[in-house]
C-alpha positions as CSV (number, residue, x, y, z in Angstrom):
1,X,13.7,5.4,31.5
2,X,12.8,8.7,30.2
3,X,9.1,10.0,29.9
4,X,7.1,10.2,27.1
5,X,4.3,12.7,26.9
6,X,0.5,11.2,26.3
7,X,0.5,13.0,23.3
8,X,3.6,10.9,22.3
9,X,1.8,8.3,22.9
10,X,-1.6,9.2,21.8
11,X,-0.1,9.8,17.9
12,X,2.0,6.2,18.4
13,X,-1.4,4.3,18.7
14,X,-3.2,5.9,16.1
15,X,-0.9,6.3,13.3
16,X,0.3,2.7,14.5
17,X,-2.7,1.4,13.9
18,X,-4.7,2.6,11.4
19,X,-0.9,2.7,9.0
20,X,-1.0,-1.4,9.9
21,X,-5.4,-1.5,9.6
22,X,-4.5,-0.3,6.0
23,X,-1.9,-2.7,5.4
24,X,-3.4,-5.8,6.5
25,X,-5.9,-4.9,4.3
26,X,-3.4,-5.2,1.5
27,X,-1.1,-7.6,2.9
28,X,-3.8,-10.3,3.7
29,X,-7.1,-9.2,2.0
30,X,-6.0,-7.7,-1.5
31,X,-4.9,-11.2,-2.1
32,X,-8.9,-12.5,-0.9
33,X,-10.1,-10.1,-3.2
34,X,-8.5,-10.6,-6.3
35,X,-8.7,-14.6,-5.9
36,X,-11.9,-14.2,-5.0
37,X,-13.4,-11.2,-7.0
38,X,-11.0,-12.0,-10.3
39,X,-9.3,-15.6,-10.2
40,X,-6.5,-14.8,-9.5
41,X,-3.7,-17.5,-9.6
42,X,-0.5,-18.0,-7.0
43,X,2.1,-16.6,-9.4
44,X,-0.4,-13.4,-9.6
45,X,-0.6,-13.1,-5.8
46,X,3.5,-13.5,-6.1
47,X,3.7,-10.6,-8.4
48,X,1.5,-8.2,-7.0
49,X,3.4,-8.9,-3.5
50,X,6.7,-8.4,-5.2
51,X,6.1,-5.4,-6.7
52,X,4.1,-3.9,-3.8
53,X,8.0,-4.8,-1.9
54,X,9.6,-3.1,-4.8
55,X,7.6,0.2,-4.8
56,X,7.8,0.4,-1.0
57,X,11.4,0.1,-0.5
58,X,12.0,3.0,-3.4
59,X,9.5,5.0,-2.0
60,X,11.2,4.5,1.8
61,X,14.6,5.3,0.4
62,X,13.5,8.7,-1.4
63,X,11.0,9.9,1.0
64,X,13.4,9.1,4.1
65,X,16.3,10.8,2.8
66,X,13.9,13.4,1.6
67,X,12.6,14.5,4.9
68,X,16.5,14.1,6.8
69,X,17.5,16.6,3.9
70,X,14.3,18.9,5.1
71,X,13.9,18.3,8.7
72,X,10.7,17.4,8.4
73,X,8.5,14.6,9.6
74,X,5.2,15.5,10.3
75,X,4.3,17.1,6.7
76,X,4.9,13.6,5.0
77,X,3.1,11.9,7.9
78,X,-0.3,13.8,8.0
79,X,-0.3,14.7,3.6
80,X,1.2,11.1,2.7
81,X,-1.6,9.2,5.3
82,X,-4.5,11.8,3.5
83,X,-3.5,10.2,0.1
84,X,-2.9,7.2,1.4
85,X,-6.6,7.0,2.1
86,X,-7.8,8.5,-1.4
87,X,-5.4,5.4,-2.8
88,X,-7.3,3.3,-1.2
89,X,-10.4,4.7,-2.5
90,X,-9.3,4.0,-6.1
91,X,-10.0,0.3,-5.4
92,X,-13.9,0.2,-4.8
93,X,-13.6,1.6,-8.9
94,X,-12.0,-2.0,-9.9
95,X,-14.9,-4.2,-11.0
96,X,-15.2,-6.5,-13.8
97,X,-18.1,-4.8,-15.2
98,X,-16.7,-1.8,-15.5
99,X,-13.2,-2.7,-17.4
100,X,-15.7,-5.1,-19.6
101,X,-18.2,-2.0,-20.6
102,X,-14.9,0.6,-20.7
103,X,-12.5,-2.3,-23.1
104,X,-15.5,-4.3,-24.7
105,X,-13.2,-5.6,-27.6
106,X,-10.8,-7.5,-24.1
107,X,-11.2,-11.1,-24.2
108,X,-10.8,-11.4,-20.1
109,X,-11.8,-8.4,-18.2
110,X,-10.8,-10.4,-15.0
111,X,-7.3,-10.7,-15.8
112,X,-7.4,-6.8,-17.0
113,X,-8.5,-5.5,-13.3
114,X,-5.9,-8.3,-11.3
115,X,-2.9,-6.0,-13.4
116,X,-5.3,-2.8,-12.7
117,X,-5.2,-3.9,-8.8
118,X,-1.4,-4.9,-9.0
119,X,-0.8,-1.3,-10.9
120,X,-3.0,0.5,-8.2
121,X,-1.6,-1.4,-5.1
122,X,2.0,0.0,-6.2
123,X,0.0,3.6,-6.0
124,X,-1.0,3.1,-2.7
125,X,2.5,1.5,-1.6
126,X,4.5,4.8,-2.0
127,X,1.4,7.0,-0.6
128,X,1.3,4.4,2.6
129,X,5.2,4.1,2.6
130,X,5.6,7.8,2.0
131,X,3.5,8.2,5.2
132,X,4.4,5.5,7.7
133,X,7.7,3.9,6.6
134,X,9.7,6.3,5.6
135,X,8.3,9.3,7.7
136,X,6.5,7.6,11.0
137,X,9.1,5.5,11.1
138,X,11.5,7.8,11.4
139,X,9.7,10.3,13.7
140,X,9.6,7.4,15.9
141,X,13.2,6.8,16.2
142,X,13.7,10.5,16.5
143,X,11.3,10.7,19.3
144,X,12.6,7.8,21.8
145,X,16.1,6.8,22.7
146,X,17.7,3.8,24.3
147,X,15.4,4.1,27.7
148,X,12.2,3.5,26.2
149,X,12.6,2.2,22.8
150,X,11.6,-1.6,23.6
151,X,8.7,-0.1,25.0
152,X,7.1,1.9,22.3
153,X,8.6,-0.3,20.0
154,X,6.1,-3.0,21.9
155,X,3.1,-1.0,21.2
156,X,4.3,-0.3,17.7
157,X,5.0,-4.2,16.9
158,X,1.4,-5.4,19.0
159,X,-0.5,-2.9,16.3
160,X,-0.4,-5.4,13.2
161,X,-2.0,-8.0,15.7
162,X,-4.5,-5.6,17.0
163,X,-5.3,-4.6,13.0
164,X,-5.4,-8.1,12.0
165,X,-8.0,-8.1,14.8
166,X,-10.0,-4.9,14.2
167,X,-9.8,-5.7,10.5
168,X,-11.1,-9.6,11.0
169,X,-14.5,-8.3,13.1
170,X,-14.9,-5.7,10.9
171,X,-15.2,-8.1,8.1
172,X,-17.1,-10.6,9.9
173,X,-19.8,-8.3,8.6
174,X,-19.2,-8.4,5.0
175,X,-19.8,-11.3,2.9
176,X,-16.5,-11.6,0.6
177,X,-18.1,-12.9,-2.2
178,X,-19.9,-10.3,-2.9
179,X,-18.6,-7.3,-4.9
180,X,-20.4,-4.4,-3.3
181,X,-19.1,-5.6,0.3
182,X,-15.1,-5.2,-1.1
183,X,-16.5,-1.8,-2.5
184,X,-17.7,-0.5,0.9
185,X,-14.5,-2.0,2.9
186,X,-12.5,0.0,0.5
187,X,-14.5,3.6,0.9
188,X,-14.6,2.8,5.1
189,X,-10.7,1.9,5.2
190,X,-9.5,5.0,2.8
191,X,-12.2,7.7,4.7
192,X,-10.3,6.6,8.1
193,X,-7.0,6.4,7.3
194,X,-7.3,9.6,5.3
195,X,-9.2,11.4,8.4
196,X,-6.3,10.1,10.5
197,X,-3.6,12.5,8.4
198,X,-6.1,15.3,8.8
199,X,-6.0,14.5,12.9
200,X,-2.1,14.3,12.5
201,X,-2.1,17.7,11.5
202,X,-3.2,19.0,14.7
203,X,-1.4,16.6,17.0
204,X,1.8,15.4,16.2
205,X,5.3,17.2,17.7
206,X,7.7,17.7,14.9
207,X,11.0,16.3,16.2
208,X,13.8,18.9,16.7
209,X,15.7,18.3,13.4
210,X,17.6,20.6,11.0
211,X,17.9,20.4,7.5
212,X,20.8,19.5,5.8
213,X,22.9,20.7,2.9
214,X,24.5,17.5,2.3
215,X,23.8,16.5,-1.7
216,X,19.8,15.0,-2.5
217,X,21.4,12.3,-4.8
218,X,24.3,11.3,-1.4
219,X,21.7,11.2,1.3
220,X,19.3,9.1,-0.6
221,X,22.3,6.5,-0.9
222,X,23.5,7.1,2.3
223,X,22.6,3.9,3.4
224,X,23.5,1.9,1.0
225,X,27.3,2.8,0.5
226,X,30.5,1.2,1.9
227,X,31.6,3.3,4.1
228,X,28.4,3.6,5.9
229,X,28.8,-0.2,6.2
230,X,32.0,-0.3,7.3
231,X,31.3,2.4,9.9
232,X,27.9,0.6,11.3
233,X,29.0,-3.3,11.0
234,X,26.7,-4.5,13.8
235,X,23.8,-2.7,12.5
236,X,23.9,-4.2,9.2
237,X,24.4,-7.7,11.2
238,X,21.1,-7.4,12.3
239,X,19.5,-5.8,9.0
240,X,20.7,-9.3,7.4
241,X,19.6,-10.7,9.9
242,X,15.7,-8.9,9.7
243,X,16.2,-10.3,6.5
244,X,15.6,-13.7,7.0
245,X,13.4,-13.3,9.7
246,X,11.0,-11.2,7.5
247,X,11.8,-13.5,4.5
248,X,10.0,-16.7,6.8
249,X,7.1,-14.2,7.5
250,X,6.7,-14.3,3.8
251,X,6.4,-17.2,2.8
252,X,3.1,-18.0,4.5
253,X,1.5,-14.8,5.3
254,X,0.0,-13.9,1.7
255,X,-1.8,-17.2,2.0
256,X,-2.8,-17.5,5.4
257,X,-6.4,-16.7,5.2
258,X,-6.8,-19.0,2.1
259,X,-5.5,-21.5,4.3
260,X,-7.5,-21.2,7.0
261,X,-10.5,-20.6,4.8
262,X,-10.0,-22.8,1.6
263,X,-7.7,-25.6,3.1
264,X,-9.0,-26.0,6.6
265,X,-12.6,-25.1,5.5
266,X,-12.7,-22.9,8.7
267,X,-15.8,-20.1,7.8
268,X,-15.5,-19.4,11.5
269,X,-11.5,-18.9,11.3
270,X,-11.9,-14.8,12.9
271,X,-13.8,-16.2,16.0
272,X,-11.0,-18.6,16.5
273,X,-8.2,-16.7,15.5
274,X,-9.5,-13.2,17.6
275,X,-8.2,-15.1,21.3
276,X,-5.4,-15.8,19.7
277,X,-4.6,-12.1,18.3
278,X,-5.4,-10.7,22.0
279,X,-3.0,-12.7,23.5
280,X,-0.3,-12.6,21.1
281,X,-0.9,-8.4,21.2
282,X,-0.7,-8.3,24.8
283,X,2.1,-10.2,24.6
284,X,4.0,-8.0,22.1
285,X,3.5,-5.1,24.2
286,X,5.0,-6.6,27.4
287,X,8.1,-8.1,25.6
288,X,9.3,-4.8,24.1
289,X,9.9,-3.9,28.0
290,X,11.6,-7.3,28.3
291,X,14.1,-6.6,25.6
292,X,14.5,-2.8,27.7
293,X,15.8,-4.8,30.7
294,X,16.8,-8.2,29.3
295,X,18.8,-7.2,25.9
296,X,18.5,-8.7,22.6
297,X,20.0,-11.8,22.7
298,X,17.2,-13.3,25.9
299,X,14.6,-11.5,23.9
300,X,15.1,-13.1,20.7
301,X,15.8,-16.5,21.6
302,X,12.6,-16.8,23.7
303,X,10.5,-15.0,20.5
304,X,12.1,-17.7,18.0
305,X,11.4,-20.4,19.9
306,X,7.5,-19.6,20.1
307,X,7.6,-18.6,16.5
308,X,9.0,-22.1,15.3
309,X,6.9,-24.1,17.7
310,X,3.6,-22.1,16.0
311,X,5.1,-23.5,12.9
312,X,5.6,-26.9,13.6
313,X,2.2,-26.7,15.4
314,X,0.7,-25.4,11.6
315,X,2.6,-28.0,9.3
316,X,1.4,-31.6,11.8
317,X,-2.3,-30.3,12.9
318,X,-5.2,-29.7,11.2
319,X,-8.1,-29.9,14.1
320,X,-9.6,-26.6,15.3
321,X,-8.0,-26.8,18.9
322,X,-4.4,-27.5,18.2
323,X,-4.8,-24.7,14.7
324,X,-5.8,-22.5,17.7
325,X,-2.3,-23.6,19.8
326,X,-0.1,-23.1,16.6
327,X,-1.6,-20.0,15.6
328,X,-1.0,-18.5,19.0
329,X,2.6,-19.4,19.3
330,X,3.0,-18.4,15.7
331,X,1.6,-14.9,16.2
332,X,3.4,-14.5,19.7
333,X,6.3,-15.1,18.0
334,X,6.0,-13.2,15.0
335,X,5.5,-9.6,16.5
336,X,7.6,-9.9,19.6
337,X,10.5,-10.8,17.4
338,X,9.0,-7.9,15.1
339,X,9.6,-5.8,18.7
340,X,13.0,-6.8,19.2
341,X,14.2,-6.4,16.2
342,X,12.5,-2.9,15.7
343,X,14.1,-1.7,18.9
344,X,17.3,-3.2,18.4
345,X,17.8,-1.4,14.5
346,X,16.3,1.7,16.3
347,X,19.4,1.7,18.9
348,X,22.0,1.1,16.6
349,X,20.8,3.5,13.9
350,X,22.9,6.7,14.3
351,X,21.3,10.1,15.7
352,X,20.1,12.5,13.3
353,X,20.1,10.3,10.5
354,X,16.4,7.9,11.1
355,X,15.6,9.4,7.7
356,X,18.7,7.7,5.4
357,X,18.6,4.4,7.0
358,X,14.5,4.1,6.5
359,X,15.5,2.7,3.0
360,X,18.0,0.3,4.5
361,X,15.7,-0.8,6.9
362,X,12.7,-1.2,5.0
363,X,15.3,-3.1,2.1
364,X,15.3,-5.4,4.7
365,X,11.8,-5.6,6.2
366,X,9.9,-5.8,2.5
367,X,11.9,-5.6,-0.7
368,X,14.2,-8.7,-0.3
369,X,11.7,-10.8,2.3
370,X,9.0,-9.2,-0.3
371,X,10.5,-10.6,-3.5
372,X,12.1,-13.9,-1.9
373,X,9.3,-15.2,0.5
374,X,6.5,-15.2,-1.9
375,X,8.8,-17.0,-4.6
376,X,9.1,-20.0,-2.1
377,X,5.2,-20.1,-1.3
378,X,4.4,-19.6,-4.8
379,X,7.0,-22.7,-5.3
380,X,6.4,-24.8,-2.6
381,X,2.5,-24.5,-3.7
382,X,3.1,-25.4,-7.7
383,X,1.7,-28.3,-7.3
384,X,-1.2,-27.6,-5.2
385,X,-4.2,-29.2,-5.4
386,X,-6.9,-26.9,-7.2
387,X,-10.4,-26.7,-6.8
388,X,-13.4,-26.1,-9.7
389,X,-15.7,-23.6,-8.7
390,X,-19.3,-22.7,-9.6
391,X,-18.5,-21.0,-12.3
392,X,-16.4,-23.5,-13.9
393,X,-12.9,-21.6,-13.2
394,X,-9.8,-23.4,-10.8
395,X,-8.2,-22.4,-7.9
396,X,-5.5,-23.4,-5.8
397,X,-5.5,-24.7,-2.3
398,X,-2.8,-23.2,-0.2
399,X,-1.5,-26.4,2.0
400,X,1.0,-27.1,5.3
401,X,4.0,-27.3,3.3
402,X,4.3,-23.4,3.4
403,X,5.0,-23.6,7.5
404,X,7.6,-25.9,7.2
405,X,9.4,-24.2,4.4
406,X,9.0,-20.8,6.9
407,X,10.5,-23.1,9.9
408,X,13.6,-23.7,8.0
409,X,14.4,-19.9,6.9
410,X,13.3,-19.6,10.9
411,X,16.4,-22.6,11.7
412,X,18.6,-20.5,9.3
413,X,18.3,-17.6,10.8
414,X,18.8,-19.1,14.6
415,X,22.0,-20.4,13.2
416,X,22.9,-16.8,12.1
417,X,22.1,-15.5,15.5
418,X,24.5,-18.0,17.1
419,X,27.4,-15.9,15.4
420,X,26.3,-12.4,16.9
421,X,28.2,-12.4,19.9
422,X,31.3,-13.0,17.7
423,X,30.8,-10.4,15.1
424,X,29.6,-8.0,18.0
425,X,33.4,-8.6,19.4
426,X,35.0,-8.2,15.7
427,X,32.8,-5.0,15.0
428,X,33.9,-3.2,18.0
């Protein structure tokens, strides 16, 4: 295995982690806030995830091609993570006083500032995917090879766990009904991921790259053309593959806290679910070294397996201790396979060219799992039960039937995985 330098490691962590505290927050918590602050319905959740999918997979194919054409990674790191965090400041700005007193003659101000938050979450997708997508991303393939890539592709896939974490404590101090907590969340999250791109400035190695003077408009659909496909079959296996991994991700994530919290009445859900996080975390960053020795196909199975279990766990149980159990497995699960699959795109991605298949990769991490996922929550849930609330308005109650429609993309995809053996042979 070759050795990487602490400062290697040092700007893994960080960006790692403060790139996923930042999008937890909008992965798991933009969807609290505008249910919570501005009553907001299942299909809105749906659309604000889709288009936050759409705007990050553009923004990954032009900003990856981008910085291959430039040979540059670390000036869209540090400047895209420093806007990133000034994005994010745009947020504490939405309240419904505000729009009311600035549009007084708007019948529902509330339904003005959920397309405000969609319009402004798609701002802060291409800042954030500018930044770590496209140009982290990349600098991390550029920076490892096939010695060590399970490994830092361990700690790289352990960070949304340990940001799901940080984020969860951090919020146990904040009371989410309240408007003025979301508006100091959002100053405290952009002020430190924006301080982390001024750090980056001083830290970070730029890989030895060159530019190149093949055509803007060719590299950006690089990826995306025949040939390229014809000439990387296995890689674009697994790409389909990520795909219906990610897609099962999907369909539960955006309501998992409103499960926990609405559905399973669970106000104590972050002490529970913090074990849970710390194992699945530490377990993440063993299992990248696992794929390193073991290979994909061990890695994957075993990953799966604990990932399905978690969901069957979700869809029969509803007491605190066997949650708990399902959670676990379900978390385990979901970032080791995260690991393998990171490291196993990273390896078959060709040298010199991270940059072009950024977009690719990211089509097949967000856009289509981004668009598809949600659409099979949002359907599953259409006939929800709802709750009246205080102030006379409804909301829906996320329920079980969202793990078992993520355990059969999971079986779908298993059944893909059968086949990779064979189109490994055919691809050769």
């Amino acid at each position: 295995m070759k050795k990487l330098s602490s400062k290697f490691w040092a700007v893994l962590t960080l960006f790692s982690l403060i790139g996923q505290i930042a999008w937890v927050v909008e992965n798991m918590y933009l969807n609290v806030f505008i249910y919570k602050m501005f009553n907001a319905s299942a299909a809105d959740i749906s659309a604000m995830v889709s288009a936050s999918a759409v705007s990050a997979t553009l923004t990954t194919v032009l900003i990856g091609a981008l910085s291959d054409k430039l040979g540059k990674r670390k000036v869209f790191m540090c400047g895209g993570y420093i806007l990133w965090g000034i994005s994010i400041l745009g947020f504490a700005l939405l309240k419904e006083d505000l729009i009311s007193a600035m549009f007084p003659a708007v019948a529902s101000a509330s339904a003005i500032c959920v397309t405000l938050v969609i319009v402004l979450d798609c701002v802060m997708t291409f800042f954030g995917s500018s930044a770590n997508d496209a140009a982290f991303n990349a600098w991390l393939t550029d920076s490892t090879d096939s010695t060590n890539r399970g490994a830092a592709e361990g700690i790289n896939s352990m960070m949304p766990l340990v940001a799901i974490l940080a984020v969860f404590g951090g919020f146990m101090a904040f009371d989410l009904n309240l408007e003025q907590s979301w508006t100091l969340i959002f100053i405290i999250i952009g002020a430190v991921v924006t301080a982390v791109g001024i750090i980056g400035c001083f830290i970070i190695k730029e890989p030895t790259l060159s530019p190149t003077d093949e055509n803007y408009l060719r590299t950006v659909i690089h990826g995306f053309l025949p040939s390229t496909v014809k000439q990387n079959k296995l890689l674009y296996f697994y790409l389909a593959a990520f795909i219906i991994f990610n897609t099962s991700i999907q369909i539960f994530m955006p309501y998992l806290i409103l499960y926990y919290e609405v559905s399973l009445k669970m106000a104590n859900y972050v002490l529970i679910m913090a074990p849970a996080i710390i194992l699945a975390s530490v377990a993440t960053a063993f299992w990248g070294k696992a794929y390193d020795k073991k290979g994909f196909s061990f890695a994957s199975a075993c990953s799966l397996c604990s990932l399905c279990l978690g969901y069957i766990a979700l869809y029969l149980f509803k007491s605190t201790a066997l949650v708990f159990i399902g959670s676990l497995l379900m978390m385990c699960g979901y970032l080791c396979s995260m690991a393998v699959f990171g490291a196993k795109i990273r390896d078959l991605t060709p040298v010199g060219s991270a940059g072009k298949f950024q977009g690719i990769r990211i089509f097949s991490q967000v856009l289509v799992p981004g668009i598809v996922g949600p659409f099979i929550g949002k359907t599953v849930l259409a006939n929800a039960e709802t709750i009246v609330g205080n102030d006379g308005t409804e909301s829906f109650v996320p329920n079980e039937n969202i793990f078992l429609a993520a355990l059969i993309a999971a079986a779908v995809l298993v059944l893909v995985l059968f086949a990779e053996k064979k189109f490994a042979k055919k691809s050769k």
